[in-house]
C-alpha positions as CSV (number, residue, x, y, z in Angstrom):
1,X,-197.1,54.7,-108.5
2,X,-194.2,55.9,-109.4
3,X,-192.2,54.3,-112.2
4,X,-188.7,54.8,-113.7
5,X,-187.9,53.4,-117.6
6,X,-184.0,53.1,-117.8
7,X,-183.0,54.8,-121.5
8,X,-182.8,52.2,-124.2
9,X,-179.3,50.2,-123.7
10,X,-177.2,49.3,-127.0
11,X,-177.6,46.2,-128.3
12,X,-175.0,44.0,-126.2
13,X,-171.7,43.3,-128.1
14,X,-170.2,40.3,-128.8
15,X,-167.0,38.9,-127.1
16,X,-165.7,39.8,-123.6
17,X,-168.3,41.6,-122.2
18,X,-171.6,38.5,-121.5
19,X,-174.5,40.6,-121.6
20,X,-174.6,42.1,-118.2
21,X,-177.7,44.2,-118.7
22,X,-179.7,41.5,-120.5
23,X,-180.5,38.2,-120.5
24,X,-178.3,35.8,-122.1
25,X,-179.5,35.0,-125.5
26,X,-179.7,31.1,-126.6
27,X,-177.2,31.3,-129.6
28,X,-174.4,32.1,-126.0
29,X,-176.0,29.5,-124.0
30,X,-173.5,26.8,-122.8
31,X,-173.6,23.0,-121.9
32,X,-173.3,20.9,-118.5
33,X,-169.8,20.3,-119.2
34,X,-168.5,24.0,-119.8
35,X,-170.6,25.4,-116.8
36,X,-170.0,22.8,-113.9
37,X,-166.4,23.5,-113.9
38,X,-166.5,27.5,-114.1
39,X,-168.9,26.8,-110.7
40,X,-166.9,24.5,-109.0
41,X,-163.9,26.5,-109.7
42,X,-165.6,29.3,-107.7
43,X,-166.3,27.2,-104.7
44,X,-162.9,25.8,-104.2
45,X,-161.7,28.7,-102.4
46,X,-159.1,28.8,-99.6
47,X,-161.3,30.2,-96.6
48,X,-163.7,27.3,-96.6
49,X,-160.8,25.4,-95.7
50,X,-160.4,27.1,-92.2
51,X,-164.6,26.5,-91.6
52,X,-163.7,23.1,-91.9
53,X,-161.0,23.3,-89.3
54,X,-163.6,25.1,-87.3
55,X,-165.8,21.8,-86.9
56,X,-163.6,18.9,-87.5
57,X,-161.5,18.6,-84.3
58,X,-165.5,19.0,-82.5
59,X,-167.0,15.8,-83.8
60,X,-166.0,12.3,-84.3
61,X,-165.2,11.6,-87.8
62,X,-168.0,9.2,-88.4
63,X,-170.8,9.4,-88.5
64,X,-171.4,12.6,-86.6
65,X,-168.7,15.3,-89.0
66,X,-169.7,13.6,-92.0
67,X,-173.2,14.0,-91.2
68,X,-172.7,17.5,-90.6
69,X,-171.1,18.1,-93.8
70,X,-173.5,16.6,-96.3
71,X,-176.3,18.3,-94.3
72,X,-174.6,21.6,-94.2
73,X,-173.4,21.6,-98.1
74,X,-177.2,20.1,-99.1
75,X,-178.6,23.4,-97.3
76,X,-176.1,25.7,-99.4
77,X,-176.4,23.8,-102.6
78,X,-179.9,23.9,-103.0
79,X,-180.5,27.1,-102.0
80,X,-177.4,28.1,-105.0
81,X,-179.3,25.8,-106.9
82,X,-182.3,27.1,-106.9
83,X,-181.3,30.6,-108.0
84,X,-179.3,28.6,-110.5
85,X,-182.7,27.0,-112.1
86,X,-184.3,30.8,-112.0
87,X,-181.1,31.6,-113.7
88,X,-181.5,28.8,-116.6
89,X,-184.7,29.8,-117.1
90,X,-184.2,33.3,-118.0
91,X,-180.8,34.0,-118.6
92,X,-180.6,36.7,-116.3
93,X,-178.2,37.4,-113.3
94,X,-179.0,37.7,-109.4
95,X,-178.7,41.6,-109.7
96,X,-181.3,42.0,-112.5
97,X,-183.3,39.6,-110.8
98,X,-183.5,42.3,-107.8
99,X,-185.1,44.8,-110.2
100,X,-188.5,43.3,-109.9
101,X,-188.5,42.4,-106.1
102,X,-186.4,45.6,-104.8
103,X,-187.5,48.1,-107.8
104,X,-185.4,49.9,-110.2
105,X,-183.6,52.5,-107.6
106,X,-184.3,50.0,-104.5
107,X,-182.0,46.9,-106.5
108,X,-179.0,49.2,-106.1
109,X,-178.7,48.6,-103.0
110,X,-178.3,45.0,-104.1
111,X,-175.7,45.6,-106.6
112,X,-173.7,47.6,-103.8
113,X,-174.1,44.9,-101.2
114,X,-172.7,42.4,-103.6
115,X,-170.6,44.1,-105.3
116,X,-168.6,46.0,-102.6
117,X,-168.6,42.4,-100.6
118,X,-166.7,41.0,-103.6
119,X,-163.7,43.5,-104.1
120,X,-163.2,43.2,-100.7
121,X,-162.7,39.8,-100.7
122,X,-160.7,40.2,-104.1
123,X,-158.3,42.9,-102.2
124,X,-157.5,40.3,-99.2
125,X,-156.8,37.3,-101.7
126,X,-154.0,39.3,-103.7
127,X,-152.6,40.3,-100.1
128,X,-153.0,36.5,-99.1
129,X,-150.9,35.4,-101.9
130,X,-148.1,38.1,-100.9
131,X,-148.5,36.2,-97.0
132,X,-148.3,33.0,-98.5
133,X,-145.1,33.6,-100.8
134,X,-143.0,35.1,-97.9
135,X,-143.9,32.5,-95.5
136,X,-143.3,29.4,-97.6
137,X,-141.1,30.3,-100.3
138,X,-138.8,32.8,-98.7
139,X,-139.9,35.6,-100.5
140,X,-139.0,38.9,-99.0
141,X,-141.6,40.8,-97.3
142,X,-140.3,43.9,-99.3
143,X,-141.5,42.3,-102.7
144,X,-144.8,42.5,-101.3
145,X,-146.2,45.7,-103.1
146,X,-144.9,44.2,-106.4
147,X,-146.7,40.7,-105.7
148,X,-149.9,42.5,-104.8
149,X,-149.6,44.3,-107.7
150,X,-148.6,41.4,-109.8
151,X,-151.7,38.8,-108.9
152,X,-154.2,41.7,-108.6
153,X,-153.9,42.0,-112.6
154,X,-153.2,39.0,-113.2
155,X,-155.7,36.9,-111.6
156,X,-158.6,39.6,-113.6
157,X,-157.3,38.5,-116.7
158,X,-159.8,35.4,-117.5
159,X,-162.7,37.7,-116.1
160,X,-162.4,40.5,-118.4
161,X,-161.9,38.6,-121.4
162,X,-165.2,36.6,-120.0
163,X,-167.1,33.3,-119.6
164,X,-164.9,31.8,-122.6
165,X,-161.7,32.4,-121.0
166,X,-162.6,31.2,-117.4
167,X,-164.6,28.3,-118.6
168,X,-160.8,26.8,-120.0
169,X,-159.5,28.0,-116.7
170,X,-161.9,26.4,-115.0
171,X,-161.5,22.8,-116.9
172,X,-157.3,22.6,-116.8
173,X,-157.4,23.5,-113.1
174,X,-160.3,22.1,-111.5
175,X,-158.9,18.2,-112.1
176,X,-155.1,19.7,-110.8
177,X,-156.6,21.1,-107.8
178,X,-158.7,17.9,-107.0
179,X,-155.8,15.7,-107.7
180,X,-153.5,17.8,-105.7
181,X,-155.8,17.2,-102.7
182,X,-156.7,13.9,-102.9
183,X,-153.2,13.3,-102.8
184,X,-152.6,15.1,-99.5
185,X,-155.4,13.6,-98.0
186,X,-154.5,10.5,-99.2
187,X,-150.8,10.9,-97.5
188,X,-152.9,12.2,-94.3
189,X,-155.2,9.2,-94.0
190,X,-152.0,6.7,-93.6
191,X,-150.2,9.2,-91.3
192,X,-153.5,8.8,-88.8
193,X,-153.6,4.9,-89.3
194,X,-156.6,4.7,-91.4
195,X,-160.3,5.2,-90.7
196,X,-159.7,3.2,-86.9
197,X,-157.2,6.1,-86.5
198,X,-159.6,8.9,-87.2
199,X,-162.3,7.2,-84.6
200,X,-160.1,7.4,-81.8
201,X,-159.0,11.1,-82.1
202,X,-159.9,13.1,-79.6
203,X,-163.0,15.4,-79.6
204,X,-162.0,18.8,-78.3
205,X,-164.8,21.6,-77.5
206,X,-167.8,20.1,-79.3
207,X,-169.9,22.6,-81.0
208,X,-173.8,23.0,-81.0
209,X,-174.8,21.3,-84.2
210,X,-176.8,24.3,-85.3
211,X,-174.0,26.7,-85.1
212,X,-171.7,24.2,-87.1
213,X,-174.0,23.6,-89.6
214,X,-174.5,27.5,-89.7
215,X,-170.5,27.9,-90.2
216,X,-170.8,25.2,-92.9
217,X,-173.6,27.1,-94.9
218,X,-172.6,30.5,-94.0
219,X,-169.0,30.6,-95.4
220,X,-170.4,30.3,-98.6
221,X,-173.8,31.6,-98.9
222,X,-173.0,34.9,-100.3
223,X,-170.9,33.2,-103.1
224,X,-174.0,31.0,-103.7
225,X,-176.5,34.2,-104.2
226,X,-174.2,35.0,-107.0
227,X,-173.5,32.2,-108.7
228,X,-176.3,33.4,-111.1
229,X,-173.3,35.4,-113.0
230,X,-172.4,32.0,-114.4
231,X,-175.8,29.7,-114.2
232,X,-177.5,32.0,-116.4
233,X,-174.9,30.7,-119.2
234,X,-176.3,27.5,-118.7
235,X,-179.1,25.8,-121.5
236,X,-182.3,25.8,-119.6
237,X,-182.9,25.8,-115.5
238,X,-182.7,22.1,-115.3
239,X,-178.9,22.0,-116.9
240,X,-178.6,25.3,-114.4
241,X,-180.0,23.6,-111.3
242,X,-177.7,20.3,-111.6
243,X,-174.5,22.0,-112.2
244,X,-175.1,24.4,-109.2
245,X,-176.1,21.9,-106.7
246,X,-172.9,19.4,-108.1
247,X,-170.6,22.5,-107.7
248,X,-171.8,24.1,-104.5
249,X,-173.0,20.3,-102.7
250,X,-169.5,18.2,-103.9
251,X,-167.3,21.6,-104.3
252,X,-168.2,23.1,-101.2
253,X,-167.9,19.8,-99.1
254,X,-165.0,19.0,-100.5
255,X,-163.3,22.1,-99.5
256,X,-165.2,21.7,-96.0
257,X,-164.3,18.4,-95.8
258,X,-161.0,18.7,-96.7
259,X,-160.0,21.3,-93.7
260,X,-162.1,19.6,-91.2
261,X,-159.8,16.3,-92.5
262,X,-156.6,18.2,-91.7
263,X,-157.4,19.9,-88.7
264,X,-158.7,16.7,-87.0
265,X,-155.2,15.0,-88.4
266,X,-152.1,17.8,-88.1
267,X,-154.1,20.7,-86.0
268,X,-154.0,22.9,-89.5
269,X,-156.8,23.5,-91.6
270,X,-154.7,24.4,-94.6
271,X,-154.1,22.2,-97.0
272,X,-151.6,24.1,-98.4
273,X,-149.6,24.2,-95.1
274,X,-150.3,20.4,-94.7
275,X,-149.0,19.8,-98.0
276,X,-145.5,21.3,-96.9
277,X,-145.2,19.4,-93.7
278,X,-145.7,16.7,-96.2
279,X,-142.7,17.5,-98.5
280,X,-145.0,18.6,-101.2
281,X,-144.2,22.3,-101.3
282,X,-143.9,22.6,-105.1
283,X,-147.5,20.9,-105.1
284,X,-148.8,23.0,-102.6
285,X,-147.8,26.2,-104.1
286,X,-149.6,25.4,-107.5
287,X,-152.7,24.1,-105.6
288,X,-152.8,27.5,-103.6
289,X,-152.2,29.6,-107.2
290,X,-154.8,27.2,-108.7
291,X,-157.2,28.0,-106.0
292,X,-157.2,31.7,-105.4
293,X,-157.0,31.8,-109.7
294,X,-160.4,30.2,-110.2
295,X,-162.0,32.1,-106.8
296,X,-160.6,35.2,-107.8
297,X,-161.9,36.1,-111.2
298,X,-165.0,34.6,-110.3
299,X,-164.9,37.3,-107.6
300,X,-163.9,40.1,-109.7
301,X,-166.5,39.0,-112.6
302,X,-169.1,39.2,-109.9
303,X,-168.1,42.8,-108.9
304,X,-168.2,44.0,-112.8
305,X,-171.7,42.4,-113.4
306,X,-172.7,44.5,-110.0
307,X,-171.3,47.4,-111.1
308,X,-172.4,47.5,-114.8
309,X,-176.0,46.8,-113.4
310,X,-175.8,50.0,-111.0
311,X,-174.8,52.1,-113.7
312,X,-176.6,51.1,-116.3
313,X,-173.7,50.4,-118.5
314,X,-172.8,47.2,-120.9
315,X,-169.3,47.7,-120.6
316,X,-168.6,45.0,-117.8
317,X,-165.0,45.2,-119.0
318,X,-164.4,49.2,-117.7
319,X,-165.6,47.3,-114.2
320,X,-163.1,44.5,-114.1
321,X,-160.0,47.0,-114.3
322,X,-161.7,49.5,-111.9
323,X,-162.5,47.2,-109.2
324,X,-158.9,45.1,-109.5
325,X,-157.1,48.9,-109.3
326,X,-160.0,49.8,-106.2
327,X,-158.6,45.9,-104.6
328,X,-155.2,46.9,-105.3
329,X,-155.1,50.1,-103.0
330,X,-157.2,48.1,-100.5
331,X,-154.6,46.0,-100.3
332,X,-151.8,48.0,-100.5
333,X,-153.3,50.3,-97.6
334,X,-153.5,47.4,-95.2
335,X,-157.7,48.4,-95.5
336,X,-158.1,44.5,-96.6
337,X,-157.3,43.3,-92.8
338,X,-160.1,45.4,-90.9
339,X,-162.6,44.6,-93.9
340,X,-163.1,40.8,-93.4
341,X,-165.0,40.6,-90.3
342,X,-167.2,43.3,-92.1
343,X,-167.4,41.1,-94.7
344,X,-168.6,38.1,-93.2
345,X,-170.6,40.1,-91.5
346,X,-172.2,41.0,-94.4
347,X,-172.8,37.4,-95.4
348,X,-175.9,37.8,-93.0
349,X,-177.4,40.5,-95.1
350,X,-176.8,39.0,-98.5
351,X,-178.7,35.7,-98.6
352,X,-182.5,37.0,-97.9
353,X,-182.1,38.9,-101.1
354,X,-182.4,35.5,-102.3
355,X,-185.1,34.5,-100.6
356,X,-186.6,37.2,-101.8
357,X,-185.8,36.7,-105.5
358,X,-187.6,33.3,-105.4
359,X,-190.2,33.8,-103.8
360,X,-190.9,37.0,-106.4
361,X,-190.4,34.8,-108.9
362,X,-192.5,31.2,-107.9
363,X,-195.3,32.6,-105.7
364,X,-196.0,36.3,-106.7
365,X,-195.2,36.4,-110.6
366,X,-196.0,32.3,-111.2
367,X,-192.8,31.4,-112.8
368,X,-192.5,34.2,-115.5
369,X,-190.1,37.7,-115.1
370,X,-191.8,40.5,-116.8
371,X,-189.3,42.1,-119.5
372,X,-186.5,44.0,-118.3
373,X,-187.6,47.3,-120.5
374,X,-190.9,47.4,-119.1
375,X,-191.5,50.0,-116.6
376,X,-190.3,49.1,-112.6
377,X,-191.4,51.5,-109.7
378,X,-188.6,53.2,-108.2
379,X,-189.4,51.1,-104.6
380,X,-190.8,47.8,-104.4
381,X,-191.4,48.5,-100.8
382,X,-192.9,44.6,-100.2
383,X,-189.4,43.6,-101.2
384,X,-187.5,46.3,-99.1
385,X,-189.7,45.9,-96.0
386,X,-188.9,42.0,-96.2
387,X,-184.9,42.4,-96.8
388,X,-184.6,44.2,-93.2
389,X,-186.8,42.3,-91.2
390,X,-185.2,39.4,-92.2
391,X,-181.4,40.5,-92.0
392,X,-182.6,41.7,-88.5
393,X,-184.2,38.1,-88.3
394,X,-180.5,36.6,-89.8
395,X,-178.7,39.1,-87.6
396,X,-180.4,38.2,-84.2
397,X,-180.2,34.4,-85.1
398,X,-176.2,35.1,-85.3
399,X,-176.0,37.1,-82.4
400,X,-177.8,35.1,-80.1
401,X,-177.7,31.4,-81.6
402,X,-181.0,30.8,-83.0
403,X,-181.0,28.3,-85.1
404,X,-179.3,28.4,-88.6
405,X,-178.7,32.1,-89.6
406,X,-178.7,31.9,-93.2
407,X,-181.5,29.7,-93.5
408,X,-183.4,31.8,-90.9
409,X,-182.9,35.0,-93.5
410,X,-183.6,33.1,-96.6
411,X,-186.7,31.6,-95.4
412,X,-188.0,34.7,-93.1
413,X,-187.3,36.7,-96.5
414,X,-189.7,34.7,-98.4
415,X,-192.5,34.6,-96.3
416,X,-192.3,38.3,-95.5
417,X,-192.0,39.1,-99.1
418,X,-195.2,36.8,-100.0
419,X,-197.3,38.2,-96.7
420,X,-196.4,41.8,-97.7
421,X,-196.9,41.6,-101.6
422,X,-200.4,40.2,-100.8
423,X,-201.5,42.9,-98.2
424,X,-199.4,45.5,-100.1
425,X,-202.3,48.0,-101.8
426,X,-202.0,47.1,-105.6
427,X,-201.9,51.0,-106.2
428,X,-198.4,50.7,-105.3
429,X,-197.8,47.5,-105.7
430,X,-199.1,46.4,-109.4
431,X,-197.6,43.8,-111.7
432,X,-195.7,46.5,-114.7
């Protein structure tokens, strides 16, 4: 068997760069308190709004939508969760994870696949606060290089100074943003005449409950096979697994919850846009700037700690301003508008690696990572055989309905990975 031993890598610095090629040592651990924010920060993010105004005009409001959405968010935040409590437990992130399930050439692939969904995403939220500007505060649509080029900078600022800086982020605007909404949806619940007005609404175009609850899991399911980057911070995989299933469960709903709310109420999933019909625009505009701030350098954090990882580099910093500059010409080129449907589509492909990852680490290895410096096969063809059956398994289930997609890749993923690591000949496939 062939095995590649990465060159010894520097002893990682202190300060603004969080130990992207190791794990994160106990002295850096943090408590419940810093990490639950930083994670719900990352789920409160615009587009989950308009997958809630997907399902909410389809089902009555109780107990049928609310159903869906604590089913839905459950699914999500356990399986975040779960990769959270790996995560605890050995301080290391999604994409060093992938070494010992994909190999040590074969978990690039992972680091591209996150990584290049991320600063695609990053690219359309600078352009999306350039959309949002001119329509709702006049702001000529010839400002809109400068604006893009504003926000792309400045929304990277917490994530390359690090964990420290978005963790303070994280704890002023978390409470704003939740205040903010409650208060809309507060304003939207007497403009419907209560919880009797919400009953009698009209149900247009129900959906199948499997491809709503798919919707509710997929818009987020990517985000939740990185929310390692942060989870690994946390003091052991209990503190790890609670503040990941609080963040993705109650954050995630929330978001889902509160678009499904406004679509059933004013036809608009936005908030934001709700929030101006209700004379709130100032309010609105800092909710939106809160929002895309704390999604946004959790996105751009998640593309440096890809990127250090593929290049075998600790300087997670050099990442941050390459992949804002790479999101800046996305956006300014107009590339951002033909990437997202790419992008989501790539949300199919992205959560078996998870699958995979925890099944390597409960079933095959019992619990216990090897080290990182100990030699890794170039292929772990059990782990690369299982990733594309079960995106073609995810992939099929998307095209033609079957079941939950996300689900149906994390859980084909496992199995495969466990079937093929058993029958795998231990020549090739031996523990390092």
């Amino acid at each position: 068997m062939t095995t590649l031993t990465d060159p010894p890598v520097a002893p990682p610095r202190p300060g603004n760069e969080d130990y992207p090629l190791g794990p994160v040592p106990a002295s850096a651990r943090r408590p419940f308190i810093s990490l639950a924010p930083i994670l719900a920060g990352f789920t409160l993010y615009s587009g989950t709004l308009f997958a809630g105004g997907l399902i909410g005009p389809s089902f009555q409001f109780w107990p049928n939508l609310i159903g869906l959405i604590l089913i839905g968010n459950l699914i999500l935040g356990l399986y975040a969760a779960l990769l959270g409590y790996i995560a605890g437990n050995t301080g290391l992130t999604t994409v060093l994870m992938a070494r010992f399930s994909f190999g040590n050439v074969g978990s690039r692939w992972v680091d591209f696949i996150l990584g290049f969904t991320q600063i695609g995403w990053y690219a359309w939220g600078s352009a999306l606060m350039a959309q949002l500007l001119n329509r709702l505060a006049g702001v000529p649509e010839s400002w809109n290089g400068l604006i893009i080029l504003f926000f792309t900078y400045a929304f990277c600022s917490t994530a390359y100074f690090g964990y420290t800086a978005m963790d303070w982020l994280s704890r002023l605007a978390v409470p704003a943003m939740v205040v903010l909404m409650g208060l809309s949806l507060s304003i939207a619940a007497g403009d419907v005449g209560g919880f009797a007005g919400l009953q009698a609404l009209a149900i247009e175009d129900p959906l199948p409950l499997s491809a709503a609850i798919t919707i509710i899991v997929g818009t987020f399911v990517s985000g939740g096979t990185q929310a390692t980057n942060w989870s690994r911070f946390a003091r052991n995989g209990k503190v790890g697994f609670i503040a990941t299933l609080i963040a993705f469960f109650l954050g995630n709903g929330f978001l889902i919850f509160s678009g499904a709310f406004c679509a059933k109420v004013y036809g608009e999933p936005d908030i934001v846009q709700v929030m101006v019909q209700q004379g709130l625009l100032v309010g609105g505009l800092i909710l939106f700037f809160l929002n895309m701030w704390t999604t946004q350098d959790n996105t751009i954090y998640a593309f440096s700690i890809a990127g250090a990882n593929m290049f075998r580099t600790s300087k997670r910093t050099l990442f941050v301003l390459g992949g804002a500059t790479l999101a800046l010409f996305m956006a300014w080129g107009g590339i951002y508008a033909m990437l997202v449907n790419y992008l989501i589509l790539l949300g199919t492909f992205i959560p078996p690696i998870g699958g995979i990852i925890m099944a390597d680490y409960w079933i095959y290895r019992r619990g216990q990572f090897p080290a990182l410096e100990s030699p890794q096969p170039a292929f772990r063809w059990p782990g690369i055989l299982a990733y594309i059956l079960a995106s073609a398994i995810a992939y099929g289930s998307n095209q033609w309905g079957w079941g939950i997609a996300p689900v149906n890749g994390i859980v084909s993923a496992a199995v495969l990975y466990v079937l093929l690591s058993k029958s795998w000949p231990s020549t090739e496939y031996s523990q390092d």
